[in-house]
N, C-alpha and C positions, 0 to 999 in steps of 0.2 A: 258283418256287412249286412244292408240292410236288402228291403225288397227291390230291385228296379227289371225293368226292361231295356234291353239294348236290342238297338238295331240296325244292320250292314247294310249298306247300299250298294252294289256290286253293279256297273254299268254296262248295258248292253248298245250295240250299237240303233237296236230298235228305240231305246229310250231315248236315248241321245238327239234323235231324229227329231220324237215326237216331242221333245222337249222344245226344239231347236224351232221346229214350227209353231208352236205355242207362242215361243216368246216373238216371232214374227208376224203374227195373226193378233197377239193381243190387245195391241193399242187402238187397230180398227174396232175390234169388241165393244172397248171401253170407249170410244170416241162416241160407236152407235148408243149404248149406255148413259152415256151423262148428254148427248141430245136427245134422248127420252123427258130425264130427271128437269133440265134446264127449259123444257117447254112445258112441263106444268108447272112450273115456277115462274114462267113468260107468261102465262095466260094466268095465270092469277094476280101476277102484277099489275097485266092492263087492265082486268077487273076493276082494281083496288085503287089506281089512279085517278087523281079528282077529273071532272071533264067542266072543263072551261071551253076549250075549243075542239078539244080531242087530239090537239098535236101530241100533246105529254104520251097519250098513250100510243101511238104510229109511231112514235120515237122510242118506246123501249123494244131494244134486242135480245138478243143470246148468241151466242158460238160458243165452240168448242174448239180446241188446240191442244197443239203438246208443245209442252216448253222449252224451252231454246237449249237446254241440256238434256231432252228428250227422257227427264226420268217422270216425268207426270205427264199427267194428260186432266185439263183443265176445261172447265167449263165456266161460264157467266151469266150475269141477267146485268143490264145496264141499258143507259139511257146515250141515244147516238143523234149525232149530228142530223137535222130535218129542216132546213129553212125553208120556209112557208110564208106567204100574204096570208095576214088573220084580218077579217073582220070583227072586230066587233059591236054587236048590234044594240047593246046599250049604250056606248059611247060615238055610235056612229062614224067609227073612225079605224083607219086601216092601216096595219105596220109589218115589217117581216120580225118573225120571231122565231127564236132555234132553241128549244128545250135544253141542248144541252148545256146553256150557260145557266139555267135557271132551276133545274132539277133539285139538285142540293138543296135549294133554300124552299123549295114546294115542302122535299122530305124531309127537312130539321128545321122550318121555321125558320125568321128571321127577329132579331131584337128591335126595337124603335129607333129610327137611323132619320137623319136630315138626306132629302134628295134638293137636285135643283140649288136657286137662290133666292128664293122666298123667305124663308123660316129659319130658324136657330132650333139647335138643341143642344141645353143647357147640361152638360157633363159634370164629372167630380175627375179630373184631369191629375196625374200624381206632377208632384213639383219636378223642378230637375236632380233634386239628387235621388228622385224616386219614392219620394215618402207620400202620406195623407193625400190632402185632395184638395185642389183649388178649381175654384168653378172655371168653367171656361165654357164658350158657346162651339156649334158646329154649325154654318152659317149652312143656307139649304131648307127646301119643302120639307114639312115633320112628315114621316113614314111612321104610324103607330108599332109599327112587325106585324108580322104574321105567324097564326098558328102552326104547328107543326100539322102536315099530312101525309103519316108514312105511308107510303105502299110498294118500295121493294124489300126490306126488312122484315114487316109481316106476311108479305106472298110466300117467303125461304121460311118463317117460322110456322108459320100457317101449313106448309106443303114437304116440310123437310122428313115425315114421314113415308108419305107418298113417293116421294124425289128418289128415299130409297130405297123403296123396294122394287121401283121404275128400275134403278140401276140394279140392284140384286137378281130381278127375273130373266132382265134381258144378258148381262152378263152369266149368271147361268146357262141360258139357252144359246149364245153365243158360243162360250168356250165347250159347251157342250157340241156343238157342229160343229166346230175346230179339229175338233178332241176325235169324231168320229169320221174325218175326214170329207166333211161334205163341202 
């Protein structure tokens, strides 16, 4: 036989307790914990956001929650509903616009797309049994696309250090005034 350690757990009703408070105290910990983590990950996003008008950035959130089977407890960064009147002052001209429909395509770019009905764009279309390419048009104003400008992706790679040690401290210092009864 070789070397090991064993070890008995013999339960007291003292442990039991402290246990039993722990596990009831500890979602509030972790809730306080990841809205640490998820606001410097919130503030470095809005950093990182292009400004055109400044909606995009008034428009991204955070929260925190526990999940609907209450085994996690979750946090976010995302981009929320904001309709607004934009001016804008090189075009002279004034529209309501909501970030959230448009966000995605700020952060992954868009490809060269026909808008309106001015213009064609001339495609490689597959036939109907699905094969090669037949040219076909997309009637519509030509949209070159647009570049990609990440900035919630690099705020969490950027801060994912930061984020946890925000969550390591305060949960430390958390379940430690749990733990001592305060």
């Amino acid at each position: 036989m070789g070397f090991g350690v064993k070890m008995v757990f013999t339960s007291s009703k003292a442990i039991i307790n402290d246990l039993t408070l722990l596990d009831k105290k500890a979602p509030a910990a972790a809730r306080k914990a990841l809205r640490k983590a998820t606001g410097i990950v919130l503030r470095s996003a809005r950093q990182m956001a292009p400004i055109d008008t400044r909606l995009l950035r008034r428009s991204i959130k955070s929260r925190v929650y526990v999940a609907k089977d209450k085994s996690a407890v979750l946090g976010e960064v995302y981009v929320d509903h904001n309709k607004t009147m934009v001016i804008r002052k090189s075009r002279k001209t004034a529209s309501v616009a909501d970030p959230y429909f448009y966000a995605h395509l700020v952060e992954l770019g868009t490809k060269p797309h026909a808008t309106g009905k001015d213009s064609q764009l001339w495609l490689q279309r597959p036939d109907k049994k699905g094969r090669g390419g037949i040219p076909g048009r997309q009637r519509g104003r030509y949209h070159p696309g647009a570049k990609p400008k990440p900035y919630l992706r690099p705020a969490l790679e950027k801060n994912k250090s930061a984020a946890m040690a925000a969550i390591e401290s305060t949960l430390d210092a958390e379940l430690q005034r749990i733990w001592n009864g305060r």
